[in-house]
N, C-alpha and C positions, 0 to 999 in steps of 0.2 A: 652625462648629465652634469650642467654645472653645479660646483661645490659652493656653496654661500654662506657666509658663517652668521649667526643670527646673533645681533648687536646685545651688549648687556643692556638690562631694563627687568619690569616685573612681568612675572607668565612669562619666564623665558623658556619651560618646558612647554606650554601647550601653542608657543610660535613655533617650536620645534618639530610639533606632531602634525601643525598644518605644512610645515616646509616637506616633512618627510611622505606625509602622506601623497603631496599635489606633486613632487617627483616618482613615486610610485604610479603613480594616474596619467601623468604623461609622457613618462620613461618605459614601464612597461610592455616590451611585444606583445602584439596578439593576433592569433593565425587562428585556422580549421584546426578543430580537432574531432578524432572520431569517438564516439564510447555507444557501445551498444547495439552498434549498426547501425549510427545513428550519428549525421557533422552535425554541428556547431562552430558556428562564425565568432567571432572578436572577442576568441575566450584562452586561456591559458592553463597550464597543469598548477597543482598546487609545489609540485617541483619545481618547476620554470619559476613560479614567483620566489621559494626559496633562494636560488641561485642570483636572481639579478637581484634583488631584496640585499642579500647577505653581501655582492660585493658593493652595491652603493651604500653599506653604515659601513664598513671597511674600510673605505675609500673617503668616506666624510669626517671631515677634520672635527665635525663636533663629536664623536662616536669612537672612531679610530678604528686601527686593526685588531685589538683585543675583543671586537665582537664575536660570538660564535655562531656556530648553525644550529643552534639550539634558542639560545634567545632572540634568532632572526624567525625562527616558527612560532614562539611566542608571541610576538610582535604581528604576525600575520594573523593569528588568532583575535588578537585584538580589534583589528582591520577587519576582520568579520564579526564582530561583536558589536562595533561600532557603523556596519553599515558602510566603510571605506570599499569592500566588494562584499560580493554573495557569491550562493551557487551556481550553477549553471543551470538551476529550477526557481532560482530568484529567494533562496531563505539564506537568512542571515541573522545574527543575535546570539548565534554559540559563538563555541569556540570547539567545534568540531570542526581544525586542518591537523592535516599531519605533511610531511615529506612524501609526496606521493604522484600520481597520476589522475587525483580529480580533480578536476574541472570546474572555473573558479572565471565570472565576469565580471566589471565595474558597473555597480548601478547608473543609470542615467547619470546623477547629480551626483555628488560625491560630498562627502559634507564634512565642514571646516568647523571646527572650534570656536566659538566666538571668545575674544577676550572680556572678563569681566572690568568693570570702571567704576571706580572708588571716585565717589563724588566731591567734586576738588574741595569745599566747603571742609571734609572730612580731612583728606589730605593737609588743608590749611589747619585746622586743629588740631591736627595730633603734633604738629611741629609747635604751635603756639600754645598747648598746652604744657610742652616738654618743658619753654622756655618763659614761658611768664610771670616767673617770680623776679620780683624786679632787684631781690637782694642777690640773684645769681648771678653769677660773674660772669656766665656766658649767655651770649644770644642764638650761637650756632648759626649765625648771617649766610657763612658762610658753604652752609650745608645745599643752600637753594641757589648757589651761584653756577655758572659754567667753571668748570676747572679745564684750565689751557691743555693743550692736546701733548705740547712735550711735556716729557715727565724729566722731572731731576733738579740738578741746582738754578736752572733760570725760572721756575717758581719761587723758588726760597727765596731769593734774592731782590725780587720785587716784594714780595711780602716783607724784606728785612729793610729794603729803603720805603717803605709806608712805614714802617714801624720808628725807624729813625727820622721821621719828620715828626713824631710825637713826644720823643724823647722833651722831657720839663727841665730846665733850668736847674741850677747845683743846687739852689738851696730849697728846691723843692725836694730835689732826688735825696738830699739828706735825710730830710722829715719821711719820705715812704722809704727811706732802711726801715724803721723802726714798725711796718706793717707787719702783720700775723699773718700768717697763712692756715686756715682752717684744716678740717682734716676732709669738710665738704671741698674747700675749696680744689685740693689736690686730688681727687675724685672726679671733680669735675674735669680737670685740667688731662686727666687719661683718657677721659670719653670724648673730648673734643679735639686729642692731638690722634689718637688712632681713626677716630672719621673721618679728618681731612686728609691723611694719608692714603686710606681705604678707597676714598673718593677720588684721590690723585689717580692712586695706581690704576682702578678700577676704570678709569677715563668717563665718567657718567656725570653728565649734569645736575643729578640731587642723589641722594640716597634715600631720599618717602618712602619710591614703591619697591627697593628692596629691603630695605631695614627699618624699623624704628628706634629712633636713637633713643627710645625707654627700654630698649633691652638690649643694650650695650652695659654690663653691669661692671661698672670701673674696680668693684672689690674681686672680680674675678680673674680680670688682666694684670693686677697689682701682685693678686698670688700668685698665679700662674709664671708671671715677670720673675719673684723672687724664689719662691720657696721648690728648686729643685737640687736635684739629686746632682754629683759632678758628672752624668751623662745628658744631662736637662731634661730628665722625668723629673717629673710633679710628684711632693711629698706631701702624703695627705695627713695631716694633722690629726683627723675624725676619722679612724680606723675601720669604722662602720660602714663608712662610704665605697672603700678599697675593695680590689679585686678578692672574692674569698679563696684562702690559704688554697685550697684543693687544686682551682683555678690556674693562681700563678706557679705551684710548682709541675704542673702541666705544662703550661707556656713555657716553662725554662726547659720542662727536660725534650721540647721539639724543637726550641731556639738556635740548641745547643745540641744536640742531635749528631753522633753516639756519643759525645763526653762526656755529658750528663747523667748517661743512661748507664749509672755503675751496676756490680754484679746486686747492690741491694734494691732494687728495682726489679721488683719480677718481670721479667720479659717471654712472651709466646708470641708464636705465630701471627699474624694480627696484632702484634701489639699498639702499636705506633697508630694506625687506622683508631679502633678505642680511643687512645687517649685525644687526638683529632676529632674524634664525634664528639667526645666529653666537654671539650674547647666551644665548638662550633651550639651547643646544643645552650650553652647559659649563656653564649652571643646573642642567639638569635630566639632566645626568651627574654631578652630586655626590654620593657615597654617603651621605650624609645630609642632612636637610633641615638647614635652617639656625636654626632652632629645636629642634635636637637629637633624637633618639627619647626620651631619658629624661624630657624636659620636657613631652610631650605632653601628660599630663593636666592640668599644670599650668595649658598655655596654653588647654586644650580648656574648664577652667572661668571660663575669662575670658571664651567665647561667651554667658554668661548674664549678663554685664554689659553686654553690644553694644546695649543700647537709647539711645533718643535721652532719657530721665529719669535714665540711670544712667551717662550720657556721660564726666563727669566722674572720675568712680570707675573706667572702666574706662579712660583714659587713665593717672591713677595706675599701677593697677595692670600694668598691662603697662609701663611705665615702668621700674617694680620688676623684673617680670620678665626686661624685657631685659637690666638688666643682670647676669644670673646666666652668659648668655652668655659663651663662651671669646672674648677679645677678635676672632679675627679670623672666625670666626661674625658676631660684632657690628658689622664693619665693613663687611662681605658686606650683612648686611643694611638696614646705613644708606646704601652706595650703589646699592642695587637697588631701596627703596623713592624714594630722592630721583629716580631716574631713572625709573621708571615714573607717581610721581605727579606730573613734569613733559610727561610724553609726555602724559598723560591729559589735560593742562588745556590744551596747547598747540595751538590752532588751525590753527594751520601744518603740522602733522604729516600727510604724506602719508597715506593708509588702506593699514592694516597686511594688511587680510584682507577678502576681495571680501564678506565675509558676516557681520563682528562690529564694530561700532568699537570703538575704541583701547583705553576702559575696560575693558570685557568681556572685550578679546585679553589686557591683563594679567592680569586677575585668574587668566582660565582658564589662561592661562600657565604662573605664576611659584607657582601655590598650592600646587603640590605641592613645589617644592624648598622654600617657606616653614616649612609643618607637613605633618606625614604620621605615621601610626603605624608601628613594626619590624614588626606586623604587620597584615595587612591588614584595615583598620574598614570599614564598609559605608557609614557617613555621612563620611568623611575630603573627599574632596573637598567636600561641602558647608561643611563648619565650615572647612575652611582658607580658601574663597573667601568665606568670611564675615570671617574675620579680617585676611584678606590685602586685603580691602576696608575696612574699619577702618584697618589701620594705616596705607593712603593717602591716607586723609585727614584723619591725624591725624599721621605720620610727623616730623612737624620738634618735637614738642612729645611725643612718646615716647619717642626716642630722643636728648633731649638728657639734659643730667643735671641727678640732682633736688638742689638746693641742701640742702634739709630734713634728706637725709641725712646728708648731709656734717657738718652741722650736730648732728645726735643723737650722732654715734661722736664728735666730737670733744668735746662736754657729757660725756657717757658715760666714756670716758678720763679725761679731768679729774678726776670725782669718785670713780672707780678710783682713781686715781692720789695721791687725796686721803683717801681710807677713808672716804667717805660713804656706798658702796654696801658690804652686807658679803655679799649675795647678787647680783651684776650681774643677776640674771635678775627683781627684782622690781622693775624701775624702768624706764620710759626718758623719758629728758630732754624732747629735743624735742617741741613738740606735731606733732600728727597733721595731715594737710590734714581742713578741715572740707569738709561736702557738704551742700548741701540738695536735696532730691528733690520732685517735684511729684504731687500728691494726684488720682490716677486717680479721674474720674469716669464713668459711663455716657453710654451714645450718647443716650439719654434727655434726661440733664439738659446735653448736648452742643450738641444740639438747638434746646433751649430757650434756652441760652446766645447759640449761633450769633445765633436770632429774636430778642431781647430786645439783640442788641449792636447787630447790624443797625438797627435799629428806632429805638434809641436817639441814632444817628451820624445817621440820615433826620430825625427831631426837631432836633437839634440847626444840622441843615441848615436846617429851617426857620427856628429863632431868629436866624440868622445873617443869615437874606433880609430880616426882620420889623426886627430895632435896626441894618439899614445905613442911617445918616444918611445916606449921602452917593449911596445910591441915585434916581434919580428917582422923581418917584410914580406917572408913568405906565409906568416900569421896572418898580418894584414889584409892579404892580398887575399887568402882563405875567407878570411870576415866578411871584408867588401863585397865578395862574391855574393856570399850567401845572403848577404841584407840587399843586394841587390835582386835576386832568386825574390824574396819576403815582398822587398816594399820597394818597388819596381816605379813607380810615383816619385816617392821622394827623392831616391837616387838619383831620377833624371835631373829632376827641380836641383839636386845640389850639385851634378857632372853634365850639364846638358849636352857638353860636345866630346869628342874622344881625346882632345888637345886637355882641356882642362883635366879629364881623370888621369891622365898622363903626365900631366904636370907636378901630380900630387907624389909617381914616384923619380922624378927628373927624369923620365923615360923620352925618349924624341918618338912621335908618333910615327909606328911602321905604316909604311904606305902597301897595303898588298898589290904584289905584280898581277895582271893578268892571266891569267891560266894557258901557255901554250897547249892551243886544238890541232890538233895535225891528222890531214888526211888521211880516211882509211883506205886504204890501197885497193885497187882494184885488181881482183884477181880474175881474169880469162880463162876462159874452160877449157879445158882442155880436150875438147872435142875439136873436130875439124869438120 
């Protein structure tokens, strides 16, 4: 089944569920089966659909191979809740499947999700509403533009020869030294230089139908930006908001896991499992995840960056993202990722669950207080244990902070502040992070690639055996043997004739003589 990756935009889970659904519907075999003394035609086991189910989200780059065969039978549950199949008596609406041997058909029609559509009028006022105060420095122009497909310095760089064609004359640029800068205005200046970043990286035409730029809350990036710890966790000011004490010295003593765990620490049997429930149990009583509801879709189009070619760019970008986070959100989740993706590499770590290791138990864990929708999406647990898989193993390098930024508001300011900018929305200073990506080829020229490396390293082995001076020559001559015995191919390719392998020890090529055949004699009987 081809693999297709579904473009960033809004409802990018419920594109997901019709992709995944309409490759089940015409990916899935379907043969005879018998049950009860009794065929049935163009139907399947509910095993069979676990099995090809489970390796096509394995195999799907938006998904990955952290899926399980657990939440691939959820997922088929849903598919019969939803009317995607029935029984094999035509009822559907539970979520009565298990891994099993019953018998499970596609209805006639199979039915697709429709995408909801925000009536453009709406669309155009929530942007015009953002921006219509006429004393506000910015117009965010540039949120509704096409952003160019390469990412990196040759953006910045036309935005900076627009901006130097604006540049005023010296005796103006005198007179706006002496300009104020608000403490609106630099507010502004966060929310307008992180969107058009977000927007770059994210490669998308506007950002309406994933974000609104009223909840990009510039006092949250600003704190988030300054006020961390010298590991780049977030120090919360309002102590009230913080992890409660019982909490974080749990998280420390499995982060840290035996050091931690001195002789004044009662320890039993069990113990380390307890304090892992105690953890998991005021996660996953948070009335919200920790990546907000509002932010879903935002973070939900960061799943189509999750590849191992687009690595780079989706570290970025979620980088970006996290910091839109209310700081103690953000702090929640810098020490819930640094603790679980220590648990995960830690060898030492007792087993958390008679039937999952360490890895798995987190992700199934923690993914839902990570991301979730307000309301309930059919794919959410998949995309969050994709993500919530990502950020672990990228967590100390997404949730520090990006210098670059820091760097663009304060250029950005500057030539506010100097009247070089007379629209701030058609410039930004800083260059972009550049990306390079690598050129997908077919399993064909893969293939070939693979035989022709291989081949070439086997060669090259030879040349190695052949100009070692310092080999013996009845070493040698042992080696060649046996590589010839091996790779009976190549050898020729490099000795085609017996003059050239011979040349190699100055040997003159012996010519074997004929074999004298000599008559067998005939011996007479000696009878008369």
């Amino acid at each position: 089944m081809e693999n297709r990756d579904v473009p960033p935009g809004p409802y990018r889970a419920t594109k997901l569920w019709n992709e995944i659904t309409t490759s089940f519907r015409v990916g899935m075999p379907l043969r005879k089966h018998r049950q009860h003394f009794k065929k049935y035609g163009n139907c399947f086991t509910a095993g069979e659909a676990v099995d090809w189910l489970y390796d096509l989200l394995r195999t799907n780059s938006n998904f990955g191979p952290e899926v399980t065969r657990q939440q691939t039978i959820q997922l088929l549950r849903k598919f019969l809740k939803n009317h995607v199949i029935e029984d094999i008596k035509g009822k559907w609406g539970t979520e009565n499947l298990d891994d099993n041997s019953q018998l499970f058909r596609f209805p006639s029609s199979s039915p697709l999700k429709t995408l909801p559509r925000r009536h453009p009028e709406l669309r155009k006022n929530s942007i015009e509403n953002f921006s219509k105060d006429k004393d506000s420095i910015f117009k965010l122009r540039n949120l509704s533009r096409r952003t160019p497909k390469k990412h990196g310095l040759h953006f910045s760089q036309e935005n900076a020869e627009k901006m130097n064609c604006e540049i005023i004359d010296e005796d103006q640029e005198n007179l706006a030294d002496n300009r104020e800068i608000s403490q609106k205005d630099v507010e502004e200046v966060w929310r307008y230089v992180i969107l058009i970043y977000l927007q770059t990286i994210l490669g998308v035409s506007s950002l309406e139908e994933v974000i609104n730029p009223k909840q990009v809350m510039p006092q949250y990036i600003m704190y988030n930006m300054t006020n961390t710890s010298k590991h780049g966790v977030v120090i919360l000011q309002d102590k009230s908001d913080d992890l409660p004490h019982w909490v974080l010295s749990a998280m420390k003593c499995l982060a840290n896991w035996p050091r931690s765990n001195d002789m004044n620490n009662p320890t039993y049997i069990g113990f380390e499992r307890d304090v892992f429930r105690t953890i998991a149990d005021y996660f996953l009583d948070l009335p919200e995840p920790l990546l907000t509801f509002e932010y879903y879709e935002l973070f939900v189009n960061i799943l189509g960056l999750l590849q191992p070619h687009l690595e780079r760019v989706a570290v970025d970008a979620l980088q970006l993202c996290c910091l839109l986070l209310p700081p103690p959100n953000r702090r929640k989740l810098q020490l819930l990722m640094r603790m679980i993706s220590r648990m995960s590499q830690n060898v030492d770590m007792p087993q958390l669950h008679d039937a999952m290791g360490t890895r798995s138990l987190m992700i199934h864990t923690f993914s839902r207080s990570v991301l979730r929708c307000a309301e309930e999406v059919d794919l959410d647990e998949l995309l969050a244990a994709r993500l919530v898989s990502f950020l672990m193993d990228h967590q100390q390098e997404i949730l520090q902070v990006p210098s670059y930024l820091q760097a663009a508001v304060e250029k950005h300011l500057d030539y506010l502040r100097k009247g070089h900018i007379k629209n701030p929305g058609d410039g930004v200073i800083a260059p972009l992070p550049t990306y390079s990506y690598c050129k997908q080829i077919s399993a064909q020229e893969f293939d070939e690639q693979k035989v022709s490396t291989s081949q070439a390293a086997i060669a090259e082995l030879l040349e190695n055996i052949i100009k070692n001076k310092s080999l013996p020559l009845k070493e040698k001559r042992r080696k060649l043997k046996q590589f010839q015995k091996e790779y009976p191919l190549i050898y020729q390719k490099r000795f085609p004739t017996s003059e050239s392998e011979a040349a190699l020890f100055g040997d003159k090529p012996t010519i074997k003589q004929p074999m004298l055949f000599l008559k067998k004699p005939k011996f007479r009987s000696l009878r008369y």
